[in-house]
N, C-alpha and C positions, 0 to 999 in steps of 0.2 A: 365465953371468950369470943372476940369479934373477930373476925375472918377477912381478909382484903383481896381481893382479887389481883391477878399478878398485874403488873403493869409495865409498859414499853420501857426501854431502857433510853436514855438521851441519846445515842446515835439513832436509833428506831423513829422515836418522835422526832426529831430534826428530819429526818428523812422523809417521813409520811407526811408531815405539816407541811414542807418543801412543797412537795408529791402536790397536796390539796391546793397549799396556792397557786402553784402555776397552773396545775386542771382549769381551778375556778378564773384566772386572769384568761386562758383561752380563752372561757363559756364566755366570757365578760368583753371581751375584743370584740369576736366573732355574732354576739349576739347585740353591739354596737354600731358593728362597720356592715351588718349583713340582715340580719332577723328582725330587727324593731324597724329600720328603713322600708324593708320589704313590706311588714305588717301596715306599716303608718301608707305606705301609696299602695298595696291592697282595699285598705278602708277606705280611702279617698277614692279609688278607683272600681272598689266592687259591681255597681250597675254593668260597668264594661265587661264584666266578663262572667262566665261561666266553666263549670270541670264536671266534667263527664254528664254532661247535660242539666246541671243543678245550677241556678241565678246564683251569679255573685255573692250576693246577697243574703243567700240560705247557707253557701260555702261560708261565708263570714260567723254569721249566727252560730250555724252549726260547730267551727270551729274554737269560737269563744266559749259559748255555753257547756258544751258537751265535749270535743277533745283535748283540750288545756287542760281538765280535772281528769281525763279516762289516764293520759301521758301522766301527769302528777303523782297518779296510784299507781302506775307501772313503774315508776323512780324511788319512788319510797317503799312500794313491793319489794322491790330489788333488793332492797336494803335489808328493811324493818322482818317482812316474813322468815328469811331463814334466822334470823337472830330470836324471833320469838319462839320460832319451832326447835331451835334447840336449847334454850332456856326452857320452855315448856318441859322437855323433854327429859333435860338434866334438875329439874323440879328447884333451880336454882337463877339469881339475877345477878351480878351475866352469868353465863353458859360456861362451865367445864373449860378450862385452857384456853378461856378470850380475854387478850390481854387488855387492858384499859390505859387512857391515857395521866389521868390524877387518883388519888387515894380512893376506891370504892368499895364500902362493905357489900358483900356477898348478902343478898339476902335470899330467904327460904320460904315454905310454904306459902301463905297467904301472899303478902304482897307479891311473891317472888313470881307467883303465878296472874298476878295481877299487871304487873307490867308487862308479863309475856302476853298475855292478852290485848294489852294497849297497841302494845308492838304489830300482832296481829290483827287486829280492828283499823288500823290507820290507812291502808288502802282500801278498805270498805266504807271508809270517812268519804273519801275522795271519790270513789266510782258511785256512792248514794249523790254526792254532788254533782255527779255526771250525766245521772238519770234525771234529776231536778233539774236541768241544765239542757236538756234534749226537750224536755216539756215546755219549757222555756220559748228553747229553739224556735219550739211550733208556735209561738205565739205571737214572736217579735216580726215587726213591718215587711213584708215582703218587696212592697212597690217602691219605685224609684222618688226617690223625694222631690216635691214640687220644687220646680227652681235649678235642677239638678244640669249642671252646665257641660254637657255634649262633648265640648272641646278636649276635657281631659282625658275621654277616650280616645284621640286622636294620638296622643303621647304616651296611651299607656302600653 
């Protein structure tokens, strides 16, 4: 017999959906009117500057390559680890009294442990990217590129 795991009830889901879109329209605003501006005149402006005694420029690299993926795994850590460790745990997919949002069968041994491991691998996905990413780092152009026009430090 097939087993389904409980699921939110319509006020629940209406509520939590709500909950996620408006979260996501903030990140989405805010990373509009503030974050990608800030990013795009850092990269145009990196040679000007320095943080905590490190070239713009290795800030920038370092930033791209190797924090953007380390943040990544700490977001989906967040998430995915305790859901795998207690799926693991309850030797089931999902976990003991986690409700779901559509129809999901319960599943058991093999795979059941299989996705709990997925679950737990995925910010190991993301910080192996980050180490790959720091190696990188070390490799991309240090110096200021020829041509490189003076004046925009002026405004930065």
């Amino acid at each position: 017999m097939t087993e389904f795991a409980d699921e939110y009830s319509k006020p629940e889901k209406l509520k939590r959906v709500s909950l996620y879109i408006v979260a996501g329209g903030v990140v989405f605003i805010t990373h509009q009117q503030w974050v990608f501006p800030f990013v795009r005149w850092y990269a145009e402006t990196a040679p000007c500057h320095s943080l905590f005694g490190y070239a713009g420029l290795t800030v920038l690299w370092f930033s791209l390559f190797f924090g953007l993926p380390i943040i990544c795994a700490f977001i989906v850590g967040a998430v995915a680890v305790p859901l795998g460790v207690k799926s693991f745990a309850d030797g089931q997919y999902p976990p003991k009294n986690h409700k779901v949002y559509t129809p999901t069968k319960i599943l058991r041994g093999r795979k059941a442990r299989a996705k709990s491991l997925t679950l737990l691998s995925l910010p190991l996905f993301f910080m192996a990217i980050s180490v790959w990413g720091y190696l990188q780092a070390n490799q991309m152009p240090q110096e200021i590129p020829e041509g490189f026009d003076y004046r925009v430090c002026d405004s930065a």
